[in-house]
C-alpha positions as CSV (number, residue, x, y, z in Angstrom):
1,X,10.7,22.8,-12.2
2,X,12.8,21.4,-15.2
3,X,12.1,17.7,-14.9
4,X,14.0,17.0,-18.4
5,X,17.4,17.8,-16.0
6,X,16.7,14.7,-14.4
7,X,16.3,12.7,-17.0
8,X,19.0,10.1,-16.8
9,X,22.5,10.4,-18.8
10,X,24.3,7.4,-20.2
11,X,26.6,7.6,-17.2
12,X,23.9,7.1,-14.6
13,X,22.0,4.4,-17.1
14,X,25.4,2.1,-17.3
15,X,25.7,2.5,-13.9
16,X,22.4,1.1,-13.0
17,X,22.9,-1.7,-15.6
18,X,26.1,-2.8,-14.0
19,X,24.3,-4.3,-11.5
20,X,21.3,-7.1,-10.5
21,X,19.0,-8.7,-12.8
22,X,16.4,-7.2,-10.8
23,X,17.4,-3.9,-11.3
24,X,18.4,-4.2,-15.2
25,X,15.1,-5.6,-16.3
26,X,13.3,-3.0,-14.6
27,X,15.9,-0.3,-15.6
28,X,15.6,-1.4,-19.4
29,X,11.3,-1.6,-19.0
30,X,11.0,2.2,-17.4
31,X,13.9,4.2,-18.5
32,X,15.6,2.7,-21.9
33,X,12.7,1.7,-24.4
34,X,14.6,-1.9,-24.8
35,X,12.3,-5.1,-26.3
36,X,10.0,-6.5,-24.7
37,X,11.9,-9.7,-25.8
38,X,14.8,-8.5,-24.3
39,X,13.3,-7.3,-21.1
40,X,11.2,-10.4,-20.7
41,X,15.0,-12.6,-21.2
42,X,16.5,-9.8,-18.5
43,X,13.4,-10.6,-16.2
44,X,13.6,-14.3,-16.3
45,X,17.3,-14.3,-14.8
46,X,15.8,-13.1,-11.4
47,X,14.7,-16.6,-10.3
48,X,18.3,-18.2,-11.1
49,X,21.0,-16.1,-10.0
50,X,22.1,-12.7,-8.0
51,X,19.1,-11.4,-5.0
52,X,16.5,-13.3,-6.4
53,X,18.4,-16.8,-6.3
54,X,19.5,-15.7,-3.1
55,X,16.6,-15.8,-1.7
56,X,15.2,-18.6,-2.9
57,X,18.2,-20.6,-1.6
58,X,17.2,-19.5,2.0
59,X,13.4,-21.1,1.8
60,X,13.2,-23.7,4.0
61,X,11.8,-26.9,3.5
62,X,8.4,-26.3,5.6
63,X,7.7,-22.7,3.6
64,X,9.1,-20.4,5.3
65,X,12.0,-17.8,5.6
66,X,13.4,-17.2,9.1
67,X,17.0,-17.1,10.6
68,X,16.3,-13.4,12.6
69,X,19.3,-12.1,14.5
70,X,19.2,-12.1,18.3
71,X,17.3,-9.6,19.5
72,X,14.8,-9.0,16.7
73,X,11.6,-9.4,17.4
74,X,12.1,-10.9,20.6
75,X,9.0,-10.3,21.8
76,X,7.3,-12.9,19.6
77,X,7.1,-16.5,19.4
78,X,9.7,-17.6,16.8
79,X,7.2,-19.0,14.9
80,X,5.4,-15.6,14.5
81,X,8.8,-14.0,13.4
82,X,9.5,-16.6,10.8
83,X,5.9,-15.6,9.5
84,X,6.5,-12.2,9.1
85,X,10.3,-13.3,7.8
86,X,8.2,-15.2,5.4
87,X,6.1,-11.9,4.3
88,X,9.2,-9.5,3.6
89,X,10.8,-12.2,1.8
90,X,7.5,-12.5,-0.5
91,X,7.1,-9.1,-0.6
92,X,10.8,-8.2,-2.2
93,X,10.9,-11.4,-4.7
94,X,7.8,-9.7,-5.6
95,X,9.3,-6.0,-5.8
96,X,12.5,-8.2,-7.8
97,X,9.8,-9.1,-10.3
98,X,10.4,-13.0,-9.8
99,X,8.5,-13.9,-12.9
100,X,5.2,-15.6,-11.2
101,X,5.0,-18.3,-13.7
102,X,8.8,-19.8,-13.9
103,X,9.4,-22.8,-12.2
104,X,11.4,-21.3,-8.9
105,X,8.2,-19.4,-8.6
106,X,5.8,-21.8,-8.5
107,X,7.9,-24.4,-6.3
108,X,8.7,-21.1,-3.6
109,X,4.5,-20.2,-3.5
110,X,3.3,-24.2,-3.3
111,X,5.6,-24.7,-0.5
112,X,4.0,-21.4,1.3
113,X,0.4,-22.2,0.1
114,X,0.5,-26.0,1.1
115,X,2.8,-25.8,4.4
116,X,2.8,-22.3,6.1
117,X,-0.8,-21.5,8.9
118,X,-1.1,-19.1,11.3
119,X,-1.4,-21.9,14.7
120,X,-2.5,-18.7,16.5
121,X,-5.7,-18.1,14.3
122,X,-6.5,-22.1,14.5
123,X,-4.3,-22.8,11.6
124,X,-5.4,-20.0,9.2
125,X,-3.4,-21.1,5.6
126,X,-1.0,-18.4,5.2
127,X,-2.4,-16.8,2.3
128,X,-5.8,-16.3,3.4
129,X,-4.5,-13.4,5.9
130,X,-4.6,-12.8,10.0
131,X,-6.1,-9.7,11.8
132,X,-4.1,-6.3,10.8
133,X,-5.0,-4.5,7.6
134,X,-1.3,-3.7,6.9
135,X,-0.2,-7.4,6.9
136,X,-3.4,-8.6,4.9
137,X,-2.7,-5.7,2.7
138,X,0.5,-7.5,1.6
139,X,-0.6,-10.8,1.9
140,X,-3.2,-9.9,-0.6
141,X,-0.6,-8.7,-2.9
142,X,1.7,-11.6,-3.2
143,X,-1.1,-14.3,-3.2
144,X,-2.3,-12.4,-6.0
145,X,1.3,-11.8,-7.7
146,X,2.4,-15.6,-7.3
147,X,-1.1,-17.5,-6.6
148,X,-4.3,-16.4,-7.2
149,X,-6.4,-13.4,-5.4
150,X,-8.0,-14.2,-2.6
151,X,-11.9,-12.7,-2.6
152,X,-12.7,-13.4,0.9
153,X,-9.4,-11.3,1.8
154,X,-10.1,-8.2,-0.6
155,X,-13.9,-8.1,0.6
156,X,-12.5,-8.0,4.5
157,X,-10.3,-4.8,3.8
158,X,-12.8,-3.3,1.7
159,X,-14.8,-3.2,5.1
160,X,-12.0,-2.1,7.5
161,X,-12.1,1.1,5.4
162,X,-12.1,4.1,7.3
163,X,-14.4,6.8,6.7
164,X,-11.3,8.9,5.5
165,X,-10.5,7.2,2.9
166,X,-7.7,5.3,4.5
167,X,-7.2,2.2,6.8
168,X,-5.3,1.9,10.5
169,X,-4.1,-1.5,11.9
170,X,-5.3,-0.1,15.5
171,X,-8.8,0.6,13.9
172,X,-11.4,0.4,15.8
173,X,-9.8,2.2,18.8
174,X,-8.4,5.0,16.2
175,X,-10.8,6.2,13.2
176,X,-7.7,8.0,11.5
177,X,-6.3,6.2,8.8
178,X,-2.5,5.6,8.6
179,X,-0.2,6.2,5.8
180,X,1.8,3.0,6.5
181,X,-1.0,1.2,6.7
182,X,-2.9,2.2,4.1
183,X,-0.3,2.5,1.3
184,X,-0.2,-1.4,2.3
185,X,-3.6,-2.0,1.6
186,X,-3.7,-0.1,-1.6
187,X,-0.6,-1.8,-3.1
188,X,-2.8,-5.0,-2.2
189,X,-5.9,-4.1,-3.8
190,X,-3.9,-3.3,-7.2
191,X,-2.7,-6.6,-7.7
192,X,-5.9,-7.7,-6.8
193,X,-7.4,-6.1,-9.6
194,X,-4.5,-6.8,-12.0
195,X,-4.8,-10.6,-11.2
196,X,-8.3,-9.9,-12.9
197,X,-10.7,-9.4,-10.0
198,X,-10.9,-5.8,-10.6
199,X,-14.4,-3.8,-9.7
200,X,-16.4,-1.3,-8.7
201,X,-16.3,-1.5,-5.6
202,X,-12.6,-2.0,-5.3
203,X,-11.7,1.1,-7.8
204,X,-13.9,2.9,-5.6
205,X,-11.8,2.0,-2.3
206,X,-8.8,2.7,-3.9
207,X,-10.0,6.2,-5.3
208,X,-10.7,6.9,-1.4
209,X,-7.6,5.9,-0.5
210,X,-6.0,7.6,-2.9
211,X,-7.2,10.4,-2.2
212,X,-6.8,10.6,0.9
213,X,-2.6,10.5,0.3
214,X,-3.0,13.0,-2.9
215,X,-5.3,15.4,-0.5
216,X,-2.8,15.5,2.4
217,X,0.1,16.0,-0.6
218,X,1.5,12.7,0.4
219,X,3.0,14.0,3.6
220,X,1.3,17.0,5.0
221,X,-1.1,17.4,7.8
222,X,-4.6,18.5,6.3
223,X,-5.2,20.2,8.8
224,X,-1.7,22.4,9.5
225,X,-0.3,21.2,6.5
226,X,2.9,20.6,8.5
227,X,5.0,17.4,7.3
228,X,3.6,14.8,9.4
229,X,6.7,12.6,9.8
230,X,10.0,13.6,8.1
231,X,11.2,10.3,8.5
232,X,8.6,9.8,5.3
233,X,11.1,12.3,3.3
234,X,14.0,9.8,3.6
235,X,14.1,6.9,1.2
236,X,14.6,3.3,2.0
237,X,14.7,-0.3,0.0
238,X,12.7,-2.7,1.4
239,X,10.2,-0.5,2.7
240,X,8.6,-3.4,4.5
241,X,5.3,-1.7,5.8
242,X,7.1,1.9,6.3
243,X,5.6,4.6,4.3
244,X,7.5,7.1,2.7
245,X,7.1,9.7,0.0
246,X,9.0,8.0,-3.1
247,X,6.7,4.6,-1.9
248,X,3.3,6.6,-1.9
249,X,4.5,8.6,-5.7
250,X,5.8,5.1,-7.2
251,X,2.5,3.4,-6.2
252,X,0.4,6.4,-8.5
253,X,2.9,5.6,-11.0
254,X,2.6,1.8,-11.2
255,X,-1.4,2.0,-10.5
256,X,-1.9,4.6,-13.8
257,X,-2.7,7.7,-12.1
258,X,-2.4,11.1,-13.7
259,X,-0.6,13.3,-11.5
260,X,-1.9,16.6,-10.8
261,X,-0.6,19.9,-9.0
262,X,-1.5,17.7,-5.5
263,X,2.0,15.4,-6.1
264,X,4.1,18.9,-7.0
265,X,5.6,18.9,-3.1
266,X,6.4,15.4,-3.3
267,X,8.0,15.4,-6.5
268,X,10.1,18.6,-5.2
269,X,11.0,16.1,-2.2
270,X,12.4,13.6,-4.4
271,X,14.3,15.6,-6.5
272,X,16.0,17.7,-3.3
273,X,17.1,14.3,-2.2
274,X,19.3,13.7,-5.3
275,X,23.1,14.0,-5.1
276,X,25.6,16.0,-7.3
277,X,26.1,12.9,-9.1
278,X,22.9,12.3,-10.2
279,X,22.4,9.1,-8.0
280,X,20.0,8.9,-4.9
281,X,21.3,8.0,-1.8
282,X,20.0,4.9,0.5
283,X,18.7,7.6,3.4
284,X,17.9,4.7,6.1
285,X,17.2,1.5,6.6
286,X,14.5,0.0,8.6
287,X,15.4,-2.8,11.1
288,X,12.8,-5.5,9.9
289,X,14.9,-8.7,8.4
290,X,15.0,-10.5,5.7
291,X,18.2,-12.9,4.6
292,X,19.7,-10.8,2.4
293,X,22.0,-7.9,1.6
294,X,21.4,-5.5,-0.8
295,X,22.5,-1.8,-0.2
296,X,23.2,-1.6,3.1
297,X,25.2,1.7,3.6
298,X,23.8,4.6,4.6
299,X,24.1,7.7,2.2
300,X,25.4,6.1,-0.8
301,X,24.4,5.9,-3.7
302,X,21.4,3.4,-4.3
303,X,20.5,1.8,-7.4
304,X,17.0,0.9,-6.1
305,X,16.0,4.5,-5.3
306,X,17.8,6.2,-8.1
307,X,15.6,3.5,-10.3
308,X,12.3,4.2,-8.6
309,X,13.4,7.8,-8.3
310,X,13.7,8.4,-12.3
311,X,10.9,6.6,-13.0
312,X,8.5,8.5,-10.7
313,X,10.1,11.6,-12.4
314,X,9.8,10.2,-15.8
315,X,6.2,9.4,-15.1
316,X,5.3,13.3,-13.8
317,X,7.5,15.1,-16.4
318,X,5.3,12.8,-18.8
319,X,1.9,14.4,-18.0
320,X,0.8,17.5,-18.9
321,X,-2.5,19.5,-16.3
């Protein structure tokens, strides 16, 4: 495997440049070397112009996000499709890196931590979570990103664990962990421990979990070794709670993991998917909602996964094992 052929040319870099805030700074952070002054000045245009503005234009008043197209969801409440609205929309500005402590920030997470319950769960705040794993997974994450980590919420997953390592929103009923639900969880429990709560207890959970992805190969049935889902071999931006093979590699990546001979399929996976061109193609799109555009046609080229896919590369040319 020559991983240095993937390494991207000037072509592909300008390429990615011409495009988002959210994109460049992150372009210039993982693939260029720039300043940190300079990516730090990239990063805090998010918040004031292109996706990220975007967004935060669409917050209402009350907290929330909402606006769905007829026909999605319809078998919730409205109010319980604004709330999960509300939790993609969070999700992405965080995946944007919407700097946590600029002013659009703060006034976008006081609005959601002062105005936004869960009326089902006898008004719940928002950010102290609801009953699945996978949305508490990603609550966790974005209340620690934009607010503070939530120690009542970590200490509940932490419990839901699964004796395999992983965690399953239809847990009790199933004792087999989910990929989608537990790559959820673990993105969750990092930013836990990067907003400083991190511990012994929650290193060991996620070295469970982590293992559990790294011993199946990140998408192989341990016991067959079959692919479990090939829909997990296409790539997608959002991912909103879908897993997928570039989402489980960039989560080693981001949480510091060396990557050993266990990753090797996955990596082939991602570097199969590239085109001639050197870009990666937006495979599919997932029909959660959020109110905004991004890349929206299926099989071309995609900024987003050509980003994330370089940088996972980068990361396992990078090591040596």
């Amino acid at each position: 495997m020559r991983l240095h052929d993937y390494e991207p040319r000037p072509a592909h870099l300008k390429w990615l440049l011409d495009s988002d805030p959210a994109i460049r700074w992150q372009v210039m952070r993982d693939l260029t070397g720039a300043a940190p002054e300079a990516i730090a000045a990239e990063r805090s245009r998010v918040g004031i112009e292109g996706w990220g503005a975007q967004l935060l234009a669409c917050q209402s008043p009350a907290g929330c996000w909402g606006g769905s197209p007829r026909g999605w969801r319809d078998d919730l409440p409205k109010e319980d499709r604004d709330l999960l609205i509300t939790l993609y929309t969070l999700v992405v500005l965080m995946d944007l890196g919407l700097e946590p402590a600029s002013k659009q920030a703060r006034k976008m997470i006081h609005r959601v931590d002062e105005r936004l319950v869960f009326k089902r769960l006898d008004n719940r705040p928002f950010l102290h979570g609801e009953t699945e794993p996978c949305i508490n997974g990603r609550i966790l994450a974005v209340g620690s990103y934009f607010k503070e980590p939530n120690d009542e919420l970590a200490n509940r997953l932490l419990g839901e664990q699964l004796e395999d390592g992983g965690w399953n929103c239809k847990a009790p009923q199933s004792r087999r962990s989910s990929f989608h639900t537990t790559i959820c969880v673990l993105e969750g429990l990092l930013e836990y421990e990067r907003a400083g709560r991190k511990s012994a207890a929650v290193t060991k959970a996620r070295k469970r979990a982590e293992n559990y992805l790294l011993e199946r190969r990140m998408f192989r049935s341990l016991r067959t070794g079959e692919v479990i889902d090939k829909r997990w071999l296409r790539f997608s931006f959002p991912a909103f709670w879908h897993y997928d093979v570039l989402r489980g590699l960039e989560y080693l990546r981001n949480a510091g993991i060396k990557p050993d001979s266990r990753v090797r399929d996955a990596i082939e996976i991602v570097i199969k998917r590239r085109h001639q061109n050197g870009r990666w193609p937006l495979n599919l799109l997932h029909p959660e909602y959020i109110p905004l555009e991004m890349e929206t046609r299926i099989g071309s080229a995609s900024r987003w996964n050509t980003l994330r896919a370089l940088s996972v590369l980068r990361w396992y040319g990078n090591t040596t094992w």
